[in-house]
N, C-alpha and C positions, 0 to 999 in steps of 0.2 A: 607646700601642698598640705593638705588637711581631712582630719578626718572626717568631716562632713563630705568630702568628695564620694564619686560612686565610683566605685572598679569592679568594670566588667571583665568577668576572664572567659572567653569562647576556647569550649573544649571540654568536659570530664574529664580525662583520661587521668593515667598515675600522675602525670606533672600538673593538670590542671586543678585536681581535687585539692590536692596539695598547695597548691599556691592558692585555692580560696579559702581555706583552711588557716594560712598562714595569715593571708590580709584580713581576714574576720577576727584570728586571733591577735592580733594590732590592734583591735578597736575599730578597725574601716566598714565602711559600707560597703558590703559584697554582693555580685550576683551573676551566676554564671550562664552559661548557654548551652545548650545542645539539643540533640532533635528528641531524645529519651531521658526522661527525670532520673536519677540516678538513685540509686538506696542510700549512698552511704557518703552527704551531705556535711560539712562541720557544721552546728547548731548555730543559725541566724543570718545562714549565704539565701538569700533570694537565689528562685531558679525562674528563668522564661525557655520554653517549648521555643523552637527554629529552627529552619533549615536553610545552616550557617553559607550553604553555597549561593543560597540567593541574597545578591547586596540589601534588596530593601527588605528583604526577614532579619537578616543581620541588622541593618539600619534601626529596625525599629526595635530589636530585643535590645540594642544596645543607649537606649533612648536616655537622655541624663547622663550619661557616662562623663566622668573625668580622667579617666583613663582606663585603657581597655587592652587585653593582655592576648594575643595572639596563641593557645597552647592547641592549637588543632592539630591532626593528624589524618594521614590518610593510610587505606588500607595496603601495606608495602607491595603486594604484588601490583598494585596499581597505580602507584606515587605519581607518578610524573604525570601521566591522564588527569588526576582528581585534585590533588593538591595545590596547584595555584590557584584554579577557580575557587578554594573554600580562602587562600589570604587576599584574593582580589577582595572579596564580598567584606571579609573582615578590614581591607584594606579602605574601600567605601563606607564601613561605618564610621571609622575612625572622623575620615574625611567630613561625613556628613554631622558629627556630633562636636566635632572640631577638641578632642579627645586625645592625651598622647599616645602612639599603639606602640606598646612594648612585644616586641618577637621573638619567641623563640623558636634558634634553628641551633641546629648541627651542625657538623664540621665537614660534610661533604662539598660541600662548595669548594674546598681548598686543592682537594686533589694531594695526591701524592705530592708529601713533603721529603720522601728519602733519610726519614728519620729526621729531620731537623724540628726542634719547636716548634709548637703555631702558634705566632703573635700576629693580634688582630691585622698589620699592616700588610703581612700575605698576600698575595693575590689571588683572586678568586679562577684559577688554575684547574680543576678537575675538568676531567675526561670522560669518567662513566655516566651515564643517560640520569642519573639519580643525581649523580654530584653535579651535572651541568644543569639539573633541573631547579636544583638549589641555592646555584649561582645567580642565574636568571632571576629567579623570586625574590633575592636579595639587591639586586639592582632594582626591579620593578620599585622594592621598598623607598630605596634611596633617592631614585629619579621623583615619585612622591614628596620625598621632601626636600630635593634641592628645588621644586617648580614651588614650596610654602603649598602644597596641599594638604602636608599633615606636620605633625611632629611624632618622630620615631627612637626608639630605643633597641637597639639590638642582643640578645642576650644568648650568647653559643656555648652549648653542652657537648659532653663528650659520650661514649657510652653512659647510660644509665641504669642505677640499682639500686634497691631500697625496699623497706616495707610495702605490699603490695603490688610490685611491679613482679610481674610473671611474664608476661611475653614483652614480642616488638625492640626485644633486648639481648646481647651475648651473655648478661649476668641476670639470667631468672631462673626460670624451671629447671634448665638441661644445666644450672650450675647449683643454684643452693638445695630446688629440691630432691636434685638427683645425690646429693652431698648427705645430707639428710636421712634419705633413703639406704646408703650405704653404694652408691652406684658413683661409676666413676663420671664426671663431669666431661660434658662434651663441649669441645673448644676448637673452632677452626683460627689456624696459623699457629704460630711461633709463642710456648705460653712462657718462654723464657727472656722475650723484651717487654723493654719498658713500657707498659698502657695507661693510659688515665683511663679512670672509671669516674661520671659525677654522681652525686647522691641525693637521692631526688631532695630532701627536704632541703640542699643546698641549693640547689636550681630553681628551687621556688622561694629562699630568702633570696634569692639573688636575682629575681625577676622581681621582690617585689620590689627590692630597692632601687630596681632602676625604674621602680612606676612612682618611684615617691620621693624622689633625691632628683633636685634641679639640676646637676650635673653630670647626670647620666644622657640628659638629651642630646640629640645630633649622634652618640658613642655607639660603636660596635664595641662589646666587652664577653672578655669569656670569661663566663660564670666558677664563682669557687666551687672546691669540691676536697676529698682528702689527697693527701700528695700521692702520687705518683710514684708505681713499684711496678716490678713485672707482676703478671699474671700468677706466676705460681707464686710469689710472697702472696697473694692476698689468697690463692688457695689453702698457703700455710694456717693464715689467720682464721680461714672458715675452719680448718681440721680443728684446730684447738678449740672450737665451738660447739663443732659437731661429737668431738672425742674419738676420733678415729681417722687417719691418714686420708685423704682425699683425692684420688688417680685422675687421669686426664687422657679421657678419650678422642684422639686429635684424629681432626679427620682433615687428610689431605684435601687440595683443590681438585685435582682429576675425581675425587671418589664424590666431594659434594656438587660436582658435574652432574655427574653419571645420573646421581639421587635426586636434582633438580628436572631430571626427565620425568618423575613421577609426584616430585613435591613442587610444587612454584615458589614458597616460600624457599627453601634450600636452592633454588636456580637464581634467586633474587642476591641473595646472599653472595655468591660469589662474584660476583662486579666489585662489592665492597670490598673482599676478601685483603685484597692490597694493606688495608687497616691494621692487617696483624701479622704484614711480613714485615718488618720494618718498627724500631721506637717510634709511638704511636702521643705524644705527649705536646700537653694543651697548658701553656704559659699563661696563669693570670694575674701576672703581677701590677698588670695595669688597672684592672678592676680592685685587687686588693690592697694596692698603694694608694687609690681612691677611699675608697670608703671604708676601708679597713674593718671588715666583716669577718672574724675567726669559724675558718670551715671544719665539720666534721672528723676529729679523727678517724683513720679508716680503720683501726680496729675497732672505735665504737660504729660506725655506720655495717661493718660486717656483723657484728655481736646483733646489730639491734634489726637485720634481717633476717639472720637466722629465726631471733625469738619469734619474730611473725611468722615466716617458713613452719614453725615448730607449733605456735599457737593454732594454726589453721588444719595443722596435720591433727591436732589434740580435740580441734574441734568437729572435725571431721569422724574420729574413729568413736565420739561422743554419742554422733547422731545414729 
């Protein structure tokens, strides 16, 4: 693959700005999608105006493409409603541009593992309405290209955190800037097992390489990210950042019930909840025995959210 190629990435959000950021930064031809131009662009991403649920607006903003990058999202109280209708549409451009579409999902598809690894060969096992909704979408993916309608790349994250990312995550606001603040971090489940956390700039070298490495094609692969510690070691690491011990406000499942009567985001959230009763931990030794990509230390990806956490607080009390 070449850099003369076009890659289209449909999405802004934290993972998307960042994966065109990253392929602009490669040299590539970038250009992204969404229905709002965004302010804060990497200098030389092409943007096209779209609205990505309709296949032929998707069809045509993706016009030229050689590969075209799935980072869409839907709003979580209303996932399963909105969400496959935006990767049908992107799944029809793909089709129609004859483009490889690399995806990014999450790991709800898998469903409670009981603590065990998850290596891609899993079965796509969940229960809850979000995880069965993500199962689903991952077959649609697949059935597409065992029929040769498209060629696909699958690329699965874990939790996400990083510069920039504030919400739609366990590791934003309610942990770095509450940390920050001097306030104690709010954490539903268990902060003393094992969790992978991915980092977004690794989830977007790790999409791009499966948009540009002929080996990745046909593979379901989970994306690098830093190793694997419980939740309170990576609280440790933020304290040493912030300069001051960092507490952890755990809120039980009956109480983020209760709270879900009056929030829908916090009613959403406990379906998942399961994610942090149990070793919660994403195996990518297939991905990095492949292309052998060195992921993020997680005390530099903690350090280097803070400093944004802290830049943003600095630029704030500025204005």
């Amino acid at each position: 693959m070449t850099g003369a190629q076009l890659h289209v990435v449909f999405g802004v959000g934290q993972v998307g700005r960042a994966l065109s950021a990253h392929l602009a930064g490669r040299g590539l031809a970038v250009r992204t999608v969404s229905r709002n131009r965004p302010s804060d662009l990497a200098d030389g991403v092409d943007w096209r105006s779209a609205d990505a649920s309709d296949p032929m607006a998707a069809a045509d903003a993706a016009r030229g493409a050689s590969v075209i990058y799935q980072c869409l999202n839907a709003p979580y109280t209303d996932w399963p409603a909105r969400f496959p209708a935006l990767q049908r549409a992107v799944l029809h451009a793909a089709g129609h541009t004859g483009a490889l579409l690399v995806s990014l999902e999450n790991l709800y598809g898998y469903g409670p593992t009981d603590g065990k690894a998850m290596t891609e060969d899993l079965p796509l096992a969940a229960t809850t309405i979000k995880g069965q909704t993500r199962a689903a979408m991952t077959q649609e993916l697949l059935a597409a290209a065992d029929a040769g309608r498209v060629q696909i790349a699958i690329g699965r994250a874990s939790d996400f955190f990083g510069a920039g990312v504030t919400t739609g995550t366990t590791l934003g606001e309610r942990v770095f800037a509450n940390a920050l603040a001097g306030k104690r971090a709010d954490f539903i489940g268990n902060p003393d097992l094992p969790h992978t956390y991915s980092y977004v700039p690794d989830i977007a070298a790790g999409l791009a390489t499966l948009g540009t490495d002929e080996r990745a094609i046909g593979g379901v692969w989970h994306l690098p990210g830093p190793q694997t510690v419980t939740t309170r070691e990576l609280l440790d690491l933020l304290a040493g950042d912030v300069g001051h011990s960092v507490g952890v406000r755990n809120l039980p499942k009956l109480a983020v019930r209760a709270l879900g009567v009056f929030n829908p985001l916090l009613r959403e959230l406990v379906e998942m909840s399961y994610e942090f009763d149990k070793p919660f931990v994403l195996d990518t030794t297939k991905y990095q025995s492949t292309f052998e990509n060195v992921p993020t230390p997680l005390a530099t990806a903690v350090t280097t959210t803070v400093d944004w956490y802290r830049d943003r607080n600095d630029a704030a009390n500025a204005a």
